[in-house]
Phi, psi and omega in degrees: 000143206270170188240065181281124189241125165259114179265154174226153178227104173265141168242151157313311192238357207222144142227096214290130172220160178203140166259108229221143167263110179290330165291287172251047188017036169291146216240113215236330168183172196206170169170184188233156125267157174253185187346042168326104186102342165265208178263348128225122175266178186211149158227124155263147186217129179241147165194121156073034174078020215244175166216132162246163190212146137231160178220106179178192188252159189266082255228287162235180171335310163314327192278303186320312205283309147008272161309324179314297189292343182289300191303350187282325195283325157275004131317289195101029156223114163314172135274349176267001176241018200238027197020065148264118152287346170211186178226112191259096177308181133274069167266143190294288215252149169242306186086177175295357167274323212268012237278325224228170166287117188216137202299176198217142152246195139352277223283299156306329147324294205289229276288310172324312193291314155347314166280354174286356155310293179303300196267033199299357156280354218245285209299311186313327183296295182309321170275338159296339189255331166304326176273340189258357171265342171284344174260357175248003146247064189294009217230344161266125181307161198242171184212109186256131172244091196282172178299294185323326221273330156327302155280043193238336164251065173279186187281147188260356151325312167315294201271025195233132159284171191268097169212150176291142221284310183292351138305322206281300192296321168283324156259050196013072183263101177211176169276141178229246193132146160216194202045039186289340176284319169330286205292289146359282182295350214239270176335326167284295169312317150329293164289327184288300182307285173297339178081027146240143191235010183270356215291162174246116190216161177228126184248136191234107178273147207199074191221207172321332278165123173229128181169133198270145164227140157263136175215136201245121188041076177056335161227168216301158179224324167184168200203143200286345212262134192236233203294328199212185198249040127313278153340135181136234185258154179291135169236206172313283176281347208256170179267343198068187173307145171201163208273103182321323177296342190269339178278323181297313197290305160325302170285006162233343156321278178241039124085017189246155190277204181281310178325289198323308212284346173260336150324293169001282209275285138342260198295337199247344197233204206066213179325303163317300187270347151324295204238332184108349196217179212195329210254138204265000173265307160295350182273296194277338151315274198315302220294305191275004173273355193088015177272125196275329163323298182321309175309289185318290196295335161309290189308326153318287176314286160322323177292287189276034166223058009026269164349295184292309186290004185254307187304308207276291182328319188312284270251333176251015168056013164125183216223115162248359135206165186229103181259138168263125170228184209043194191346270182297333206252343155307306197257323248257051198283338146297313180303305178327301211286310178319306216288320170233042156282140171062050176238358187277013147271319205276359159098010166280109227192069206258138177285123195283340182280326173296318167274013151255357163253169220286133174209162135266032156257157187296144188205073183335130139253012199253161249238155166257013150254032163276132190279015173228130167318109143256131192237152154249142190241098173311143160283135186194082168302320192284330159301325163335302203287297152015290181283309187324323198291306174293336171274356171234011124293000000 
């Protein structure tokens, strides 16, 4: 009998679901809810190739998880006849409490929340939808898989900032890295596809969301992502590193608060504050329409995930593979190819025919006397989370 773990991902407005066989990780149906909270949301739902949709409004997460459970009855698959044994959840931040998958009550909930000082985009979302699926699947164990949890023994050279330390310690200011189930499943699918288990490899998930790990025999040494999932790299929205000194010059300048500076930073910058855009389809139309912005901010992106692989290579004494996953690190057979032009000291060496075709399969792009592999691996947190859920029941 199959062992169907219904994974869930709550966003502030949203909820990502997938109904997943934890054993041979067939994906049985799926779907998104939206604008969760506004005056009309919409849900799509796939099975069997099919899409059911609503469209009205969602008034909360509960109503959402609702409609969920509807859309299953209208599918033809129930969710009370479809052996879910749990509900495996997606939480971002763990914190230094949090290292494993862990089954959830009361008590651990007020604590995930507890932890939204680190995370205040992430986790207040991840515990709403986690307390309204416990009162609409009450009948099933709940499963929190944290981002964090991946990263929880990097080397503390890695995971410690130059900050004075009895702050650092009191307000737990450390590296947490985060999209560790990403980075986890993907390194892993990797040594299972070669039959190695010594490898030094670096995976750059590379979507809305951005971030690079070096991982030296399955575990992680460093990872571009810190206290919060800022830090890094350029993403959609987000700025990635930046100089701590540009918030001082902002807030006596031009007069912006802290709130101003994190909207800033989250919201206004990475692409988004480049190019006007966020989606790398819409990035490369402008690129070819003659928008020099565009041009610029593509080169920005590329330029600083260039970077981290010259850094991650110093730092694993060498590479013997470099893989792209998520969104952008998937589809992206222009962004792959900038990102790694002109690398063929560092032993890199991608066959352009190869990266350019198109597969959802696991895949060398890289040439076949290039000494470092580059491969692309679709990513699938939600079987991650799955399998997690179902090994801590």
């Amino acid at each position: 009998m199959a062992r169907n773990v219904l994974v869930l991902n709550c966003g502030s407005s949203s909820i990502k679901y997938q109904l997943v066989d934890a054993d041979t990780g067939e994906c049985a149906a799926s779907g998104i809810a939206e604008r969760i909270g506004e005056k009309v949301g919409s849900v799509t739902h796939l099975r069997d190739g099919k899409t059911y949709t609503y469209q009205g409004r969602i008034e909360d997460h509960a109503a959402g998880l609702d409609i969920i459970r509807r859309l299953f009855e209208d599918s033809r698959l129930e969710l009370t006849d479809a052996g879910v044994v749990a509900v495996g959840h997606r939480v971002v931040h763990g914190g230094r409490r949090f290292t494993d998958p862990t089954v959830l009550d009361d008590a651990t909930v007020a604590a995930i929340d507890e932890l939204s000082v680190l995370a205040p985009l992430h986790n207040p979302a991840n515990v709403t939808g986690i307390r309204q699926a416990r009162k609409v699947f009450p009948d099933v164990p709940h499963v929190a898989v944290f981002d964090t949890a991946f990263f929880r023994d990097l080397p503390e050279a890695a995971a410690t900032y130059a900050i004075d330390r009895e702050v650092a310690r009191k307000y737990e200011v450390r590296r947490y890295g985060f999209h560790g189930t990403s980075h986890a499943y993907v390194s892993g699918k990797v040594a299972e596809l070669l039959d190695r288990t010594d490898l030094r490899q670096i995976v750059l998930h590379l979507g809305n969301g951005a971030s690079a790990s070096a991982v030296r025999a399955g575990k992680p040494v460093e990872t571009s992502m810190g206290m919060t999932p800022l830090e890094g790299l350029v993403m959609g929205s987000r700025s990635g590193d930046i100089d701590p000194g540009v918030l001082f010059h902002l807030n006596r300048q031009a007069g912006m608060s802290v709130a101003d500076l994190d909207t800033l930073l989250n919201r206004r910058s990475g692409m988004t504050g480049l190019a006007g855009v966020n989606d790398f389809r819409d990035l490369h139309r402008l690129i070819d329409e003659g928008n020099t912005d565009a041009a610029l901010a593509f080169d920005v992106y590329c330029h600083r995930v260039r970077k981290y692989i010259g850094a991650y290579l110093a730092v694993l004494g060498g590479l013997d593979v470099l893989t792209f996953t998520a969104g952008v690190g998937e589809n992206d057979a222009l962004t792959r190819a900038a990102i790694l032009r002109d690398l063929e000291g560092l032993g890199i060496r991608l066959d352009p025919a190869r990266n350019a075709a198109a597969s959802r399969e696991p895949r060398t792009i890289s040439t076949d006397g290039s000494a470092v592999r580059v491969m692309v691996v679709p990513t699938n947190e939600e079987l991650a989370i799955a399998r997690a859920t179902v090994a801590v029941i």
